[in-house]
N, C-alpha and C positions, 0 to 999 in steps of 0.2 A: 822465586827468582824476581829482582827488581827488576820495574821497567823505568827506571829515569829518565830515559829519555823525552827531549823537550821536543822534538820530530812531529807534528803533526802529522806527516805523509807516512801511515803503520805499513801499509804493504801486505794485506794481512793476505796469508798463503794457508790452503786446507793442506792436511795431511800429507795427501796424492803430490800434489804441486810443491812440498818441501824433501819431501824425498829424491824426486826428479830433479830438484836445484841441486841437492847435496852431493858433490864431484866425489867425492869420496868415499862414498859407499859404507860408512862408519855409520852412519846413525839413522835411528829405526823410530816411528814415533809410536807411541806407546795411548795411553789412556790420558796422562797428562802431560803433554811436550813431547819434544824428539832428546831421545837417550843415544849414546855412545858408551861403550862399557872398552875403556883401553887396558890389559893386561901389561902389567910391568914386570912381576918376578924375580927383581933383586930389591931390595931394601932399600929405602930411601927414594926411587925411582917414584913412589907415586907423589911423594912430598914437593921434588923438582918442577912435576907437573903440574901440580896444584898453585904453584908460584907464578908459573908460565901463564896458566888458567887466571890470575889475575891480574895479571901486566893487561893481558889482551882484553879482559872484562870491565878492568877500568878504563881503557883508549876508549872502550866501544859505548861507555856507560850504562852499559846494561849484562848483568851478573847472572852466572847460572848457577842452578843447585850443584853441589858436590858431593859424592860419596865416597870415602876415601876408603879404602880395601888394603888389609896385606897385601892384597894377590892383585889387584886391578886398583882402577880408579871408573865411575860410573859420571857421565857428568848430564844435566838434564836442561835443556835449553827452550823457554815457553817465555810469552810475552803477555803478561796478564793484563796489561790495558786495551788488547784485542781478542782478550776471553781462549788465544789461543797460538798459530805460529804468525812468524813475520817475516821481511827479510832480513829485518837483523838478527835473528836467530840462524838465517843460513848462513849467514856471513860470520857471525861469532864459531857455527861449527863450525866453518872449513878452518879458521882461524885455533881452532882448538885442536882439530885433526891433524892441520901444520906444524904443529907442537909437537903433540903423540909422534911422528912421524921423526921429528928431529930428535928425539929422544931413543929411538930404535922400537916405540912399542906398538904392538899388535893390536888393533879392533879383533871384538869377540862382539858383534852383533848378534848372533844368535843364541845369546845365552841372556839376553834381553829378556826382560817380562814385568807389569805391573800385575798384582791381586788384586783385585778389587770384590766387592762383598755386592749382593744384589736381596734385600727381604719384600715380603711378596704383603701387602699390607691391606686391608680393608677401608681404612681411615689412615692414611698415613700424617697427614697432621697432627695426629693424637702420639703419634708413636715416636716422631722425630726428634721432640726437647730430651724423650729418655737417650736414646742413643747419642746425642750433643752434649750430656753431660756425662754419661760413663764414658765417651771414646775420649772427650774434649774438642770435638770435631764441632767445626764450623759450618754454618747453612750455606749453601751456594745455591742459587734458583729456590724451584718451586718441587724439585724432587731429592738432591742431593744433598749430602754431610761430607766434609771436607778434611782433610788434617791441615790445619796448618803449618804445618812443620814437612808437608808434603813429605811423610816416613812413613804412614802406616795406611790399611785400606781405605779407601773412600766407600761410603755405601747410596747406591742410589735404591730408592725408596718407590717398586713399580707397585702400582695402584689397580687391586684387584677388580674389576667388574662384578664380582661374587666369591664369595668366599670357595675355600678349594681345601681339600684337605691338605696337610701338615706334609711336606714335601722331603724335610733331611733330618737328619739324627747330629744336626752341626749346631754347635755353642762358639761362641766369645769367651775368651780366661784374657782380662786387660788387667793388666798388672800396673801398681801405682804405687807414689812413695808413700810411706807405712803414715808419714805423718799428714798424707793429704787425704787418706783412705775415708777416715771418717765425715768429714763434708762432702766425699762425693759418692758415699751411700748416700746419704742423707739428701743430698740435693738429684740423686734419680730419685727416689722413692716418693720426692715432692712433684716430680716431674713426669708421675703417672708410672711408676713403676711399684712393684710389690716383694719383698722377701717370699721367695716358694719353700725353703727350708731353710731352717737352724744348725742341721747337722752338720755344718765345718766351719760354722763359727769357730775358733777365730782365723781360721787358714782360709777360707777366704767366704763371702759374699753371692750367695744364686739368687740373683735379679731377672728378674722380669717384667719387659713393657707391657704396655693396656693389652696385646694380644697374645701374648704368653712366650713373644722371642726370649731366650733365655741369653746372659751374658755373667759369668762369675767376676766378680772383684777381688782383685787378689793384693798380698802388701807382705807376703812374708810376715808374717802375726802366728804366735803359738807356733813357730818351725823345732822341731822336735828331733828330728831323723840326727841319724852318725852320719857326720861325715868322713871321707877317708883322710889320713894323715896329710896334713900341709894343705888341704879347704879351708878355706874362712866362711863361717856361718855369717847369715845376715845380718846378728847382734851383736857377733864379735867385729865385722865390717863397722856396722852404725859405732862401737865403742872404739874405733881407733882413732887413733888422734893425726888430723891432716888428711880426713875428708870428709869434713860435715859437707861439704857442697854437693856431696856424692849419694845416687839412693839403690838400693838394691831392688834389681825388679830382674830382668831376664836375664843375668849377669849385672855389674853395676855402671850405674850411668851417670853423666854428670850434665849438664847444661846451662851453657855461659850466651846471654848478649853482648856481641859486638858492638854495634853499632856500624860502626861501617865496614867494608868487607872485608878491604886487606887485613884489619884486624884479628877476624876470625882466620885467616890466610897464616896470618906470622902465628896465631896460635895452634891450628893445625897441623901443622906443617911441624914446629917445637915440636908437639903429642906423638906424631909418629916417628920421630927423631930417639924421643925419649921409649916410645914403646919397641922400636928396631933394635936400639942399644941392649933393653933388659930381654928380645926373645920372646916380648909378648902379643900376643895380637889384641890390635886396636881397630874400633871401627868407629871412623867419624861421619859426620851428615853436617855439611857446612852449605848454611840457607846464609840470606842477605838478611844481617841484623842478628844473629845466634847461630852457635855451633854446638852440637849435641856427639858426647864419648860415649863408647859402653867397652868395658874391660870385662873376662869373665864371664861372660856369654856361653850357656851351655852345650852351645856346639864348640865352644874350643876349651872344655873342660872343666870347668865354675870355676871361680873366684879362688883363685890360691896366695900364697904372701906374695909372690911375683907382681901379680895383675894390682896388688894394693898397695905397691911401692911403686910402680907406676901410678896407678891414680893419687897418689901424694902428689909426685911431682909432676903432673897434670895442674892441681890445683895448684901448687905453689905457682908455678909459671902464669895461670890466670890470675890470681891476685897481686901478681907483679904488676903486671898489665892493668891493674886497677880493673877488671872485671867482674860485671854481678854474675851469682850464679841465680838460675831460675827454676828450682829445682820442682816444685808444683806444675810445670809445663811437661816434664819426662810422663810418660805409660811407654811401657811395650804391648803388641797383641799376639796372642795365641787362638788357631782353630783346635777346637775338639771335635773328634766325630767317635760318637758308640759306635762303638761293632763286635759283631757275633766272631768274626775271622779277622781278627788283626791282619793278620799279614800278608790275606788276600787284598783288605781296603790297602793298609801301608805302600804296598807293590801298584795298586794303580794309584795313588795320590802323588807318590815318587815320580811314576812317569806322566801324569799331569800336567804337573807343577813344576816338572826338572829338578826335583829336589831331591838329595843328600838323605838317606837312614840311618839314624840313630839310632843305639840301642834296639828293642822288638816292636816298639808303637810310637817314637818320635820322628820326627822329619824338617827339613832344615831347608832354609833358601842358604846355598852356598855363595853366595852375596851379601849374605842379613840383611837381603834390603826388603823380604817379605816378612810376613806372617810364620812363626812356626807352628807346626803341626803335631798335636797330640793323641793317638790312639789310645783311646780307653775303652777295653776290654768290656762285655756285658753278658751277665751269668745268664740270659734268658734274654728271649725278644720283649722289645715292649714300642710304645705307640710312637710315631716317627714326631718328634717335641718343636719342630722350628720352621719358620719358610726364608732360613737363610740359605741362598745359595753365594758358591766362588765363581769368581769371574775373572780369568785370566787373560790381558792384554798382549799376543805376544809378536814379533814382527811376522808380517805377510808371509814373508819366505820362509817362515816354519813352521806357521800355523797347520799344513796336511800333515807334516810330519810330527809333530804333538797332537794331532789327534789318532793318527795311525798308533803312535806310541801309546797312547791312553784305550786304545782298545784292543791294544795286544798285552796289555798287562788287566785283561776281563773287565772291560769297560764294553757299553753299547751307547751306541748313538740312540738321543731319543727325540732328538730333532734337527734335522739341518736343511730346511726350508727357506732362513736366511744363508749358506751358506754364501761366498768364505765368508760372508763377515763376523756371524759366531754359529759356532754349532755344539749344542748342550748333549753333553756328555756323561752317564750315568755309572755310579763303581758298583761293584758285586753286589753290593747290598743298597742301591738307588739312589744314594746323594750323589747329587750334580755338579756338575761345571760347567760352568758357558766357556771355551776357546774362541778368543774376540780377535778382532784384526781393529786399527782405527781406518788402515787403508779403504776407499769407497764409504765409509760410512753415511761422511757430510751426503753424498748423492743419494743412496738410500732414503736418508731423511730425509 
């Protein structure tokens, strides 16, 4: 989110103190800013918003993230030149609620939540340039990595007093465009990372930092499998003609700089216009200065000729618009966890996370605004390989009841000493979650 504003007077407001401004009751702050997630449910509905979203962002000069949804619209309101909220943040919500409101659409605050990744490190200096270059993520401070694109986990980086044994059986699968795969092996492995195996060359990449966190690289390379009738493979994607700007990664994605916002506005707004028309679902992420598509996402099916006649005329309409695509900035991320009992771990990561089941070992933010989730099956126990834990952001008012739900689907509590502010959460077979609140935090610290 920009903060252009020329205001010296920031106003800056914790967490506790923007919630209490906010008349509205709409918006929850999360790990990074205060979020509103407004449901719309007919067509076109979130496109009107998103227009209204920038009349008022431009009066106010100062822009918020947008997540544009079939089903909803997410909007996320943060003021980076005070590291956090303001009152022009509470002012742009109510002003963004007054909208929602005149539109006829409904807040869904509880269905709110950021992921975020937490690795448990020795040396974490040593370990950070790998994770900045396989995620693309940016240093913030002296513990965290960042997305710039503020779309996928942030990981902070907690710095062990001694070593501890190997805590989850979780991996990273960060999926990249096929043609930027190869410099970003090569620039972790400079970056103090190591190849652990060869055996999926060329489908994907098992990296490892200086202490053995594991993350696969993936690019759609050597894909092999049948698809069912009327799927487009990732090769027959990359050979069509009218979407080089486009790259196959978790479904296929595109990403255009604006420059400035209304730009991405009129071009979003088009996108979902054109994806309502053809019956496909679209999902945008409209930052200040670029806007990022994905069509074909395998929570709504992969990639069929539908979803690639829409990303044709996605792209046409950007290069009308004279806009670059940037297509070296797109990853999506994926969690994996081994497990002995799929679909005991599936059943409590579900109720976790509030997430969606797929098929017998996948799992979904039914937002796409998380991480998905992959269950993979394991013939035999074997040694717990990582010290990444999840970290779940989610508002105050439902933090008991996401944790009640997480251990009524065989989770136990394995500590909640900080309670509410997070309480770590273990699934049938011991990888963890911390369930965080931001509410009280600043006081804590």
């Amino acid at each position: 989110m920009s903060t252009e504003s020329d205001d010296p007077v920031t106003d800056e407001l914790t967490p506790d103190q923007f919630e209490h401004a906010d008349t509205t009751g709409h918006w929850r702050v999360l790990s990074h800013g205060a979020c509103a997630l407004f449901r719309t449910g007919t067509p076109g509905a979130g496109a009107v918003l998103l227009e209204d979203v920038a009349v008022l962002a431009d009066a106010a000069n100062h822009h918020p993230d947008v997540d544009l949804r079939p089903d909803g619209v997410v909007v996320r309101c943060v003021s980076h030149d005070v590291g956090g909220l303001s009152r022009r943040d509470v002012a742009l919500a109510q002003d963004v609620s007054a909208a929602a409101d005149r539109l006829g659409l409904t807040a869904d605050p509880a269905a709110l939540q950021d992921v975020e990744l937490t690795i448990d490190a020795t040396d974490r200096e040593r370990i950070m340039p790998f994770w900045a270059v396989v995620l693309g993520h940016e240093r913030a401070g002296d513990e965290d990595l960042l997305d710039p694109d503020a779309r996928w986990p942030g990981i902070w980086f907690q710095q062990m007093d001694e070593p501890r044994p190997l805590r989850n059986r979780l991996h990273l699968d960060v999926f990249v465009p096929h043609d930027d795969r190869p410099a970003r092996v090569e620039a972790a492995l400079a970056a103090g990372g190591r190849l652990t195996t060869e055996e999926f060359v060329p489908q994907w990449w098992t990296l490892a930092d200086p202490e053995g966190n594991e993350a696969d690289v993936e690019a759609w390379e050597g894909f092999t499998d049948e698809l069912p009738e009327g799927l487009v493979s990732p090769d027959a994607f990359r050979a069509a003609d009218g979407v080089e700007d486009w790259r196959v990664l978790q479904g296929a994605c595109a990403r255009y700089r604006t420059g400035r916002f209304h730009t991405g506005v009129d071009l979003a707004a088009s996108a979902q216009r054109i994806a309502d028309d053809a019956g496909v679902r679209l999902s945008t992420d409209l930052r200040f200065g670029h806007v990022t598509f994905r069509v074909g996402a395998p929570e709504d099916g992969w990639i069929d000729d539908a979803a690639l006649a829409v990303a044709r005329r996605i792209q046409a309409a950007a290069r009308a618009a004279d806009l670059e695509p940037d297509p070296r900035a797109l990853r999506d991320v994926q969690l994996t966890f081994d497990a002995l009992d799929v679909a005991a771990v599936q059943r409590f990561w579900a109720a976790a996370l509030g997430y969606t089941t797929r098929e017998d070992t996948d799992l979904f933010d039914p937002l796409l605004r998380g991480p998905a989730v992959f269950i993979q099956p394991m013939a035999e126990p074997r040694e717990q390989r990582n010290r990444i834990h999840v970290d779940a952001f989610v508002p105050a008012d439902v933090a008991d009841e996401r944790v009640a739900a997480a251990v009524a689907a065989g989770g136990r509590v394995v500590r909640d000493a900080e309670a509410p502010l997070w309480r770590t959460v273990a699934d049938p077979e011991g990888n963890e979650i911390d369930i965080a609140v931001s509410i009280g935090r600043e006081d804590h610290e």
